[in-house]
RODO-610087 format. One record per residue (C-alpha): residue in one letter; x, y, z. Coordinates in steps of 0.5 Angstrom, whole numbers, padded with zeros to 4 digits, always signed. Example, Ala and Ser with C-alpha at 12.3 -4.5 7.8 and 13.67 -1.06 7.14 Angstrom:
A+0025-0009+0016
S+0027-0002+0014
This chain:
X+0000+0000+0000
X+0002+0008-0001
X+0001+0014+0001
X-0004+0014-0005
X-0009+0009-0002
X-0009+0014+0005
X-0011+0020+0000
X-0016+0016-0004
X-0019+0014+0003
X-0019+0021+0005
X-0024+0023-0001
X-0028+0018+0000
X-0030+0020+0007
X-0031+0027+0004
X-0035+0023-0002
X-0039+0019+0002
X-0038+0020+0009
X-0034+0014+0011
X-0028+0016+0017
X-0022+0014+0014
X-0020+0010+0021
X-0027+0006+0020
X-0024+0004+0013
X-0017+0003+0015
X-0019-0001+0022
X-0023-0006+0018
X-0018-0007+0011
X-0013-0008+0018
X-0018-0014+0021
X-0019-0017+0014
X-0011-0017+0013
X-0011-0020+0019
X-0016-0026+0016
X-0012-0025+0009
X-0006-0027+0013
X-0008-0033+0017
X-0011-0036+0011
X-0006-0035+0006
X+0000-0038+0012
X-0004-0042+0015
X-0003-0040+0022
X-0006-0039+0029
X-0001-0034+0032
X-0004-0028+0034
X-0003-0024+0029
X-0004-0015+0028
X-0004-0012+0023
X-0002-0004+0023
X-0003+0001+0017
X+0002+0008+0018
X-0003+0013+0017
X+0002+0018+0015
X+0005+0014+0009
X+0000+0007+0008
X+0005+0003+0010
X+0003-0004+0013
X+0007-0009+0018
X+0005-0015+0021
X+0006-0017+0028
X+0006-0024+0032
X+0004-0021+0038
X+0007-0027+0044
X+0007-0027+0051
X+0012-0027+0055
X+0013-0033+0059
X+0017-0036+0064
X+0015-0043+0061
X+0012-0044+0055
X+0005-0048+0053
X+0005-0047+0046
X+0010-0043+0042
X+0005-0040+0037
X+0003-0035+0042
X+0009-0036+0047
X+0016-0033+0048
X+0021-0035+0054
X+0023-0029+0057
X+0030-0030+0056
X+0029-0030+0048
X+0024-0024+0049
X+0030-0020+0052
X+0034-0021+0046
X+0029-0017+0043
X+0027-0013+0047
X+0031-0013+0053
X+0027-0008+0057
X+0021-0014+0057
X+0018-0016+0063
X+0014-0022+0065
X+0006-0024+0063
X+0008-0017+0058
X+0006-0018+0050
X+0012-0018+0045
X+0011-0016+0039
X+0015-0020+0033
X+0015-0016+0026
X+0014-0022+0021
X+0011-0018+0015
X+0012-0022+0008
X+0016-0019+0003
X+0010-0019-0002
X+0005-0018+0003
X+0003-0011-0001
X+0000-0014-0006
X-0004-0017-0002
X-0006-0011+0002
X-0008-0007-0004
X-0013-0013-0006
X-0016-0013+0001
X-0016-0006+0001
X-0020-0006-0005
X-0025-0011-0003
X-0025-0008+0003
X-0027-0001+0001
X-0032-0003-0005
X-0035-0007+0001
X-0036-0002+0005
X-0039+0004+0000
X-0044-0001-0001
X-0046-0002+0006
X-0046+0005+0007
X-0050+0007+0001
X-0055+0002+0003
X-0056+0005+0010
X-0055+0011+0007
X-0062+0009+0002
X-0066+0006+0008
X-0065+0012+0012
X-0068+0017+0006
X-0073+0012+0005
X-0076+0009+0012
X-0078+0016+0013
X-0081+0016+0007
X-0086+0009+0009
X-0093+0011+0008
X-0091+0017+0003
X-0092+0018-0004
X-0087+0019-0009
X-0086+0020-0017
X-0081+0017-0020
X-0079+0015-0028
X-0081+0008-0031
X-0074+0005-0032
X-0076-0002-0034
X-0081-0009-0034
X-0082-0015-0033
X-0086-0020-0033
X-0087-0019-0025
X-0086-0012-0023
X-0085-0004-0025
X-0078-0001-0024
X-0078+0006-0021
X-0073+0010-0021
X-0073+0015-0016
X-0068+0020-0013
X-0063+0015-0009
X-0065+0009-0011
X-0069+0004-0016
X-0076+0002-0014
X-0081-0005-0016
X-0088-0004-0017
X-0090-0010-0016
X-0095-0011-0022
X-0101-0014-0018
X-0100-0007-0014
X-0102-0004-0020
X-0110-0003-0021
X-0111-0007-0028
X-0114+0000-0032
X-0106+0002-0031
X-0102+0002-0037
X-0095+0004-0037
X-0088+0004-0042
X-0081+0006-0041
X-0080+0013-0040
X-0087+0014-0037
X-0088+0019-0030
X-0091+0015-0024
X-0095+0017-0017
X-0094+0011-0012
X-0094+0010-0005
X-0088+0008-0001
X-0091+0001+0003
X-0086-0001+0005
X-0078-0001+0005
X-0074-0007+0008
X-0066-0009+0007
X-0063-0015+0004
X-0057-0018+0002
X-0058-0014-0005
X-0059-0007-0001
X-0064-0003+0001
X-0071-0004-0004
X-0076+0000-0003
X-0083-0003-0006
X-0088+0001-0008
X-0096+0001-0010
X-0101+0004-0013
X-0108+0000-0010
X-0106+0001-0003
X-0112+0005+0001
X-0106+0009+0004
X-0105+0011-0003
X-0112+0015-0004
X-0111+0018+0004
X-0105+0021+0001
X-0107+0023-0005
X-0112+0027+0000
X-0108+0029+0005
X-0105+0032-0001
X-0110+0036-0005
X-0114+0038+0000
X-0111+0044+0005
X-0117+0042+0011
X-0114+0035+0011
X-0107+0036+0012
X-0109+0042+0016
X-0113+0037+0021
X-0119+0041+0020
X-0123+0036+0016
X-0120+0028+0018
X-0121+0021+0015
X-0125+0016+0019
X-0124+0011+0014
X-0123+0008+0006
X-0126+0002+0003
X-0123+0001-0005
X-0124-0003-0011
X-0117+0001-0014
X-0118+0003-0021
X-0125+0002-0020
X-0129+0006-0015
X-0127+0007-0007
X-0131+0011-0002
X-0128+0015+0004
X-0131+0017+0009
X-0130+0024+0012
X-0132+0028+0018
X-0131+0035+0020
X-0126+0037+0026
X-0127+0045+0025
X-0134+0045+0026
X-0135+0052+0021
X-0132+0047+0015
X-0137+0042+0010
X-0133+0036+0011
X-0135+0033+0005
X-0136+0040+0001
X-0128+0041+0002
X-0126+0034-0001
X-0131+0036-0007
X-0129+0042-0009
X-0131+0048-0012
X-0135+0044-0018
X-0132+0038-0017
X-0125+0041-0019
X-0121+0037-0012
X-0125+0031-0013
X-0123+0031-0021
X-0116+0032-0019
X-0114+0027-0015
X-0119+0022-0019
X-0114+0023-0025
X-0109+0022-0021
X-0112+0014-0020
X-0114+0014-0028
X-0120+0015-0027
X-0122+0011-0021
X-0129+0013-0018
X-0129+0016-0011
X-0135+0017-0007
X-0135+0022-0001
X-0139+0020+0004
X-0140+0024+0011
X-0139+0020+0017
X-0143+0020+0023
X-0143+0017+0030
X-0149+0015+0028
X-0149+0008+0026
X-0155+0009+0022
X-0154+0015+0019
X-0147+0013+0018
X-0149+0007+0014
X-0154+0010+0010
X-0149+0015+0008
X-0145+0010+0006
X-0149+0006+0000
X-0149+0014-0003
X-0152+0015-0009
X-0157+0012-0006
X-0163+0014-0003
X-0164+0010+0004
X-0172+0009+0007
X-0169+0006+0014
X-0163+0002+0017
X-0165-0003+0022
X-0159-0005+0027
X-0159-0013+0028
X-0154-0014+0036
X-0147-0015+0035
X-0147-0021+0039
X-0152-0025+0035
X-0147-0026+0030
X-0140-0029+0030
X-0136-0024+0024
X-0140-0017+0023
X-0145-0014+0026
X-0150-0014+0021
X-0156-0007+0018
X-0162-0009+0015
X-0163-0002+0010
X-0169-0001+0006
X-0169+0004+0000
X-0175+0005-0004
X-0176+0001-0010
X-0174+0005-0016
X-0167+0005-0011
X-0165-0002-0010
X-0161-0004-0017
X-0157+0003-0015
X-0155+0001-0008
X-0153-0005-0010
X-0149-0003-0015
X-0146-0006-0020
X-0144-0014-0020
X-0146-0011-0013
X-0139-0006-0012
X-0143-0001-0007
X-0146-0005-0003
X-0139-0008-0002
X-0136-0002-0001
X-0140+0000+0004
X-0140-0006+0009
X-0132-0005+0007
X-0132+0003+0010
X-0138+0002+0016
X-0135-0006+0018
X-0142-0008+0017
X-0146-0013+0013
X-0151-0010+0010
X-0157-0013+0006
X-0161-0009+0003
X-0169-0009+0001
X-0173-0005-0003
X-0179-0003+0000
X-0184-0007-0004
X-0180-0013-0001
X-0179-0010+0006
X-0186-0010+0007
X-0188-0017+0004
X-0182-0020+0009
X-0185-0015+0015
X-0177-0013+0017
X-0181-0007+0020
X-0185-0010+0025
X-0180-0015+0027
X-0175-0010+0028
């Protein structure tokens, strides 16, 4: 090794923020291991680095002994004072046994070391800027395809979106910009990976959260989220300012906040729905567009899973509550935690719910 190594050492500290003496501490524990496999010892071996000039020695470190037991780490006194005559017992005596070529083996290891080392730390250094970022929304270039996954390049890293986070109206090609958000980051063998999706609830929250001030203001907060992404969701809203219409903040002048954030989604439809701490009201809130007669709550502890609502709507209501293939009833029992059957009236009055109720 050289004076050159200490000076590349030290701009990549400068680069990447690696301590020089971090680097030169592990290079000198992997010579260490370089050493013993290569000589094929178990002698207690140090090695050092000069910090000045790069220069690398080796030393068999032994101790001194008035009886040896084992002379791959020991050393009688007599012939410890030969060396250094100022040794005393039960003291460490260190033997200068570097190789002639030891060098280049020094440099390879330095290398290797070092490439080791900037790639942990950038690794550490992507997690740290991305964990913060779990459950946040970001934009990045579509880098590349296959048959499993999307390829996001983002400020510091490369992400995967996965192709079944991916709502089936999506379309997307080399080149294209993609809103996604961060579900999860984890580290592996390979580095840092940071998974993205497009069909996650917390997508449309952050969406939300970011359109609409009397949200990220906390005026106006987020109860819950039922989705069926790349096709329809409801989220329901309530007012923590009382001087603020919840859903109308959501909605926008002439629908232009809820119009925003749909072409976000591709055109996913999403219904604002007011919450209420009435369950009734809630529930009947919840099947909009829809039109409610009566809701009819049947006791929690008569069923093993959800509770369940009996809902009435006048007949000409029945096929819009249902939705179709049955998507906003379904959305609405996924937002309230409810089963919700729903009734015409024609119905409710031959089957008699209101007077069983």
């Amino acid at each position: 090794m050289s004076k050159d190594i200490i000076r590349a050492l030290a701009e990549i500290e400068k680069q990447k923020g690696i301590s020089t003496e971090v680097l030169l501490e592990a290079i000198e524990a992997a010579l260490v291991s370089s050493y013993k496999k290569k000589f094929n010892t178990a002698t207690n071996v140090r090695v050092e680095i000069d910090r000045s000039n790069g220069n690398v020695k080796v030393f068999a470190v032994k101790m001194v002994v008035d009886e040896i037991i084992d002379d791959r780490l020991d050393i009688h006194i007599d012939e410890a004072q030969k060396i250094q005559p100022d040794i005393q017992l039960d003291e460490e005596l260190r033997i200068e046994v570097t190789p002639s070529d030891f060098g280049r083996l020094a440099a390879r290891t330095a290398k290797t070391v070092v490439m080791q080392r900037i790639k942990e730390a950038e690794r550490e250094l992507i997690y740290e800027a991305y964990s913060d970022k779990e459950e946040e929304i970001v934009t990045g270039k579509v880098v590349g395809m296959d048959s499993g996954n999307i390829y996001i390049s983002l400020d510091q890293t490369e992400a995967i979106l996965p192709l079944t986070e991916v709502p089936s109206r999506d379309r997307f090609k080399l080149g294209d910009v993609v809103t996604a958000y961060i579900s999860r980051v984890e580290t592996t063998s390979k580095g840092t990976q940071v998974y993205l999706s497009r069909i996650h609830p917390g997508h449309l929250k952050k969406l939300f959260e970011t359109k609409i001030p009397e949200i990220y203001e906390g005026k106006v907060a987020i109860k819950s989220i039922a989705r069926e992404a790349g096709s329809r969701s409801k989220v329901a809203v309530a007012a923590v300012a009382p001087e603020v219409d919840a859903v109308a903040a959501c909605v926008g002048v002439k629908g232009a906040v809820i119009q925003s954030i749909t072409s976000g989604l591709n055109g996913e439809k999403v219904d604002i729905i007011k919450w209420s701490s009435n369950k009734n009201e809630y529930i009947a809130n919840s099947l909009a567009p829809a039109r409610v007669v009566n809701t009819i709550l049947l006791e929690a502890e008569e069923f093993e899973d959800d509770p369940v609502a009996h809902v009435i709507v006048p007949d000409d209501q029945l096929t819009l509550a249902i939705g179709q293939k049955g998507q906003n009833v379904r959305l609405a029992a996924k937002l309230t935690g409810y089963k919700i059957d729903i009734y015409s009236e024609s119905q409710a009055h031959r089957l008699n719910l209101m007077a069983q109720h």
